[in-house]
N, C-alpha and C positions, 0 to 999 in steps of 0.2 A: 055551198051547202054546209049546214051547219055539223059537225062532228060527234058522232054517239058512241063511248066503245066503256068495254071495263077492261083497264090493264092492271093484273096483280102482278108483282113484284116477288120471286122465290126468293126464302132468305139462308141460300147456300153461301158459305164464304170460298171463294177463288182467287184460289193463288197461282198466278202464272206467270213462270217466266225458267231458264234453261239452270239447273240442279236444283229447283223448289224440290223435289220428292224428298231430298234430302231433309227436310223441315218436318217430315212424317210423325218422328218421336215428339217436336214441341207441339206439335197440334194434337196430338193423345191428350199430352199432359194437360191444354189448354182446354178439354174436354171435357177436365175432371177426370180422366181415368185412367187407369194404370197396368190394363194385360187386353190387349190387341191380339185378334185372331185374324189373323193372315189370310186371306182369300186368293187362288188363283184357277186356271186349270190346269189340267196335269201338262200342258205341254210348258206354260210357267212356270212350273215347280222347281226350279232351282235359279232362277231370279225372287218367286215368293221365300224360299229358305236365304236367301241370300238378303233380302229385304227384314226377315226375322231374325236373323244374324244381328245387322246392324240397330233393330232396337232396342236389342238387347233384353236387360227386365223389366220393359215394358211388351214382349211380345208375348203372350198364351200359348200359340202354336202355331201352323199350317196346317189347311185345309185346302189342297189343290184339284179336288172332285167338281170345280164347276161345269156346267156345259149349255150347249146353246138351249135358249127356248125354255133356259130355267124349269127341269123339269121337279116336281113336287119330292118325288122319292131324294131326289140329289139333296133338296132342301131339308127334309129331314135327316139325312145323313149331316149334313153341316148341323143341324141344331144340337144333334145330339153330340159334337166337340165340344161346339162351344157353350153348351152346359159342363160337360166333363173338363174342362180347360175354364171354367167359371169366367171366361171373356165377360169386359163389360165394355167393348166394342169391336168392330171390324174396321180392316182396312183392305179394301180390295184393288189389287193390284191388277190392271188384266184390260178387256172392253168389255163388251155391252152382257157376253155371257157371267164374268166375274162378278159386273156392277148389278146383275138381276138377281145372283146372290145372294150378294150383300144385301137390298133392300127386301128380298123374301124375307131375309133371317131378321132386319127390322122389322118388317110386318108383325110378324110373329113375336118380336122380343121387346121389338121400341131401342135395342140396344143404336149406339149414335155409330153413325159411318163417317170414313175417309174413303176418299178414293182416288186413287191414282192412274189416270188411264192411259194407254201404252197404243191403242187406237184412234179412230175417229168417231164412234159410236156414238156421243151425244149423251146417253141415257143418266151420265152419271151428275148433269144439273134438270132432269125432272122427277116429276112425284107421280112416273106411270108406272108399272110393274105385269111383264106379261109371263106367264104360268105355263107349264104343258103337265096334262094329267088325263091319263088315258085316250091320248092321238090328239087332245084337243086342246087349242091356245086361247088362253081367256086373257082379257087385260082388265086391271082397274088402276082407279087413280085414288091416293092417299097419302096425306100429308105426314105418314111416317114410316113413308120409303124415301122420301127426299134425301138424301147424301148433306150431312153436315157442312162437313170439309171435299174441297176437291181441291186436288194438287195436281195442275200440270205443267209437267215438263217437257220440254219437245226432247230432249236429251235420249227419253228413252223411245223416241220414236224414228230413230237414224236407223236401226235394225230392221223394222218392219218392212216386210217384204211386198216388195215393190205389186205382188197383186193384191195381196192382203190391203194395202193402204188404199188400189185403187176402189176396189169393191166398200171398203171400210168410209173410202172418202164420198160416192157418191149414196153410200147409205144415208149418212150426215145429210149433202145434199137434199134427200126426197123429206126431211122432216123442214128444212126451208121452204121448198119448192110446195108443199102442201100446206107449209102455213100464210101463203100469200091469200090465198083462196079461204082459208076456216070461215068456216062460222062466228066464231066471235074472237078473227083479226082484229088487231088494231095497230094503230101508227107505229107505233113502238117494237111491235115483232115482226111488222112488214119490215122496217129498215134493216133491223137485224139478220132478219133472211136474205133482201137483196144484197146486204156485206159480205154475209157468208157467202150465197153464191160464186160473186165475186174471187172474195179470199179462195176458196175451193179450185174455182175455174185456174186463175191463175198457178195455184200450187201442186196440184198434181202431176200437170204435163212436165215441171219439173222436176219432179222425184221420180218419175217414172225415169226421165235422161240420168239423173244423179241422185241414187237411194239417199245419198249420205249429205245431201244439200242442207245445212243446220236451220238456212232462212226460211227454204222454201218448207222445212218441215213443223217450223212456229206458224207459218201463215196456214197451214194447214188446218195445224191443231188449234188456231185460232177462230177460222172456220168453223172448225169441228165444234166449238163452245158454244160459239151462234147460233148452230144448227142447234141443238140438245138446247139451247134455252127457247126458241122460237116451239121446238114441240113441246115442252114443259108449260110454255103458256095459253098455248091454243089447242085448241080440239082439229086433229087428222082428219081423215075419210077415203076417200075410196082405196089410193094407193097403200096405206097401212091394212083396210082391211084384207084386202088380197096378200098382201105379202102375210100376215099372220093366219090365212087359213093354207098359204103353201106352205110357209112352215110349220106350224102348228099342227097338219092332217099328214103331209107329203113327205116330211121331215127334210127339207131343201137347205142348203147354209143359210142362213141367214142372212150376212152382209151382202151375198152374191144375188139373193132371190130381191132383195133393194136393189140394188145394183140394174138387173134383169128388165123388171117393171117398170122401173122410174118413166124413160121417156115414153113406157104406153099408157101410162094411169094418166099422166101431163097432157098426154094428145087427145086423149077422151074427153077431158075438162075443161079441156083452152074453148072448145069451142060454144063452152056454156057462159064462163068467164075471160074473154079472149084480153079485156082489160087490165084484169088483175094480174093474170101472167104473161100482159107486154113486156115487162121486167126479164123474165126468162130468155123469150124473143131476143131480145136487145143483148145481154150478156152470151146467147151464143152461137147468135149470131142467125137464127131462123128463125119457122115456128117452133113454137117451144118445146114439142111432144120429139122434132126433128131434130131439130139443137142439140139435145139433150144425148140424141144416139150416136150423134153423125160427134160428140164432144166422147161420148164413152166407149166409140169404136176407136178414136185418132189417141187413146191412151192404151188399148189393150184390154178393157173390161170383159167381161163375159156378157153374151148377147140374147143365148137363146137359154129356154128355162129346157131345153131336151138334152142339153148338156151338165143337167143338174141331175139328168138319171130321172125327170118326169117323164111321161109316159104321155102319148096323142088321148088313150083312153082314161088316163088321171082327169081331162081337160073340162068335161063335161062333169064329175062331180065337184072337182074345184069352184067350176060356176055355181050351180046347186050350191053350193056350201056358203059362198061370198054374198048369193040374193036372199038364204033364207030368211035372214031377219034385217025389218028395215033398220036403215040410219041414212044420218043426214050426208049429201053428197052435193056440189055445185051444178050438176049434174043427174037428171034421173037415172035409177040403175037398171037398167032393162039384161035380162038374164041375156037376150041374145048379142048385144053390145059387148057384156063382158064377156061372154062366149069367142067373141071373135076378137077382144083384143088380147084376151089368153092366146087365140091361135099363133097372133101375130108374136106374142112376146118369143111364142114354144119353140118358130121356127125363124125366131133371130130380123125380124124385118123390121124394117126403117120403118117407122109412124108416119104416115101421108103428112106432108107440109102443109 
């Protein structure tokens, strides 16, 4: 069969390999510019001072008020530093809360980003951006929130805490695992998802046995790159929209409520697309909705969304909230389908094989 797709090419430059972060100050400079406003969240805040330290007068300040789900007021609080500090860019040190940030504040400013990420979040090589402003999580896509420079290092990811990286690592995962299936896939980010899988699969179970494993935390964050360019290039669906109306409505963690969903949004889909994610199948080792749990129970992940503090009677407006408006899915989206794989996520059960 003859081959139909459009693959665009982001033009982030990535630097990767173990003390790149270090390279932070030549890439300002290489920027054109000259006072960097420091990004993290407050629980960062003294690796970001310590990051501002070292670049000395090329640093504006610190700003360590990020938080998850990027909420508007926080974004304003940061604009108005880096007006008062006349930054004429960011560097955000942190994951997916720091790097949503930084690209609010390019939204807004067009000022150029670095980033440096210290998880497995992904977001920091695409041009999506998702907002919370008054209970509600919106996303768009814009070609200047895209992150300039990204710098990673796995160096700073030997401290992350061993649930932290697992929830962080199967976040990553579900933007691979969803872009097998897109809509407008194509050859070039199907490989890169099935890599990443891969890379992910294998590196986890090891950091879970040994935080401080330097290999198994490059292959990770390796992973992790795959995973954030594969969503960068393709268009999501069902499993992103549920996780951003848990957290976007429910205020759930983020990486955890990824984490949570993956293998139920994968089990609802495989059987629309059972082809496209034989890949998943095969990497781990079931059907792939099963795989996926029976892979994120034998590491320690978190299972059920009722240990995120949702509620049995949260479950029915969540659905409500996820059907009301269409979008594209592999899969049609029948409220009482997601009704009951919400149940299944809430009370921790394995995805029918």
């Amino acid at each position: 069969m003859t081959r139909s797709f459009v693959y665009t090419a982001r033009p982030s430059i990535v630097v990767f390999g173990p003390g790149r972060s270090a390279e932070a100050g030549a890439w300002i400079e290489r920027l054109g510019c000259a006072r960097a406003l420091v990004l993290s969240t407050p629980q960062q805040a003294g690796d970001a001072g310590a990051l501002a330290g070292q670049l000395g007068s090329l640093s504006a300040g610190v700003f360590s008020g990020a938080a998850m789900h990027t909420p508007v007021e926080v974004t304003e609080q940061a604009l108005a530093v880096a007006r008062e500090t006349k930054a004429d860019c960011v560097v955000a040190l942190g994951g997916g809360s720091t790097t949503g940030l930084g690209k609010a504040l390019a939204l807004r400013t067009d000022l150029p980003q670095i980033v440096i990420p210290t998880t497995y979040a992904g977001s920091e090589v695409t041009d999506i951006l998702g907002q919370t402003e008054g209970g509600t999580k919106t996303t768009l896509r814009d070609a200047r929130v895209l992150p300039e420079v990204v710098l990673y290092d796995p160096e700073l990811t030997l401290g992350l805490p061993v649930a932290m990286s697992v929830t962080s690592g199967l976040n990553a995962m579900a933007h691979a695992a969803e872009g097998l299936y897109a809509q407008d896939r194509n050859p070039v980010a199907s490989l890169m998802a099935i890599e990443a899988l891969r890379a992910l699969k294998s590196a986890l179970p090891v950091i879970v046995a040994e935080p401080r494993n330097a290999q198994a935390r490059g292959e990770a964050l390796y992973g992790a790159w795959l995973c954030g360019t594969v969503l960068g290039n393709v268009g999501m669906a069902l499993h992103h929209k549920l996780c951003h109306v848990l957290g976007g409505s429910f205020d759930t963690p983020h990486a955890e409520t990824h984490a949570i969903m993956l293998p139920h949004t994968i089990a609802y889909n495989a059987s629309a697309v059972p082809d496209l994610l034989a890949p998943v199948g095969e990497i781990f080792g079931d059907a792939p909705g099963a795989g996926l749990w029976d892979f994120a129970s034998s590491i320690g992940a978190p299972l059920s969304l009722r240990d995120l503090g949702l509620s049995e009677a949260d479950l029915d407006r969540a659905a409500d909230l996820a059907t009301a408006n269409a979008y594209w899915n592999p899969r049609a989206i029948a409220r009482g389908g997601i009704r009951s794989l919400l149940q299944d996520a809430w009370e921790g059960r394995r995805p029918a094989a």
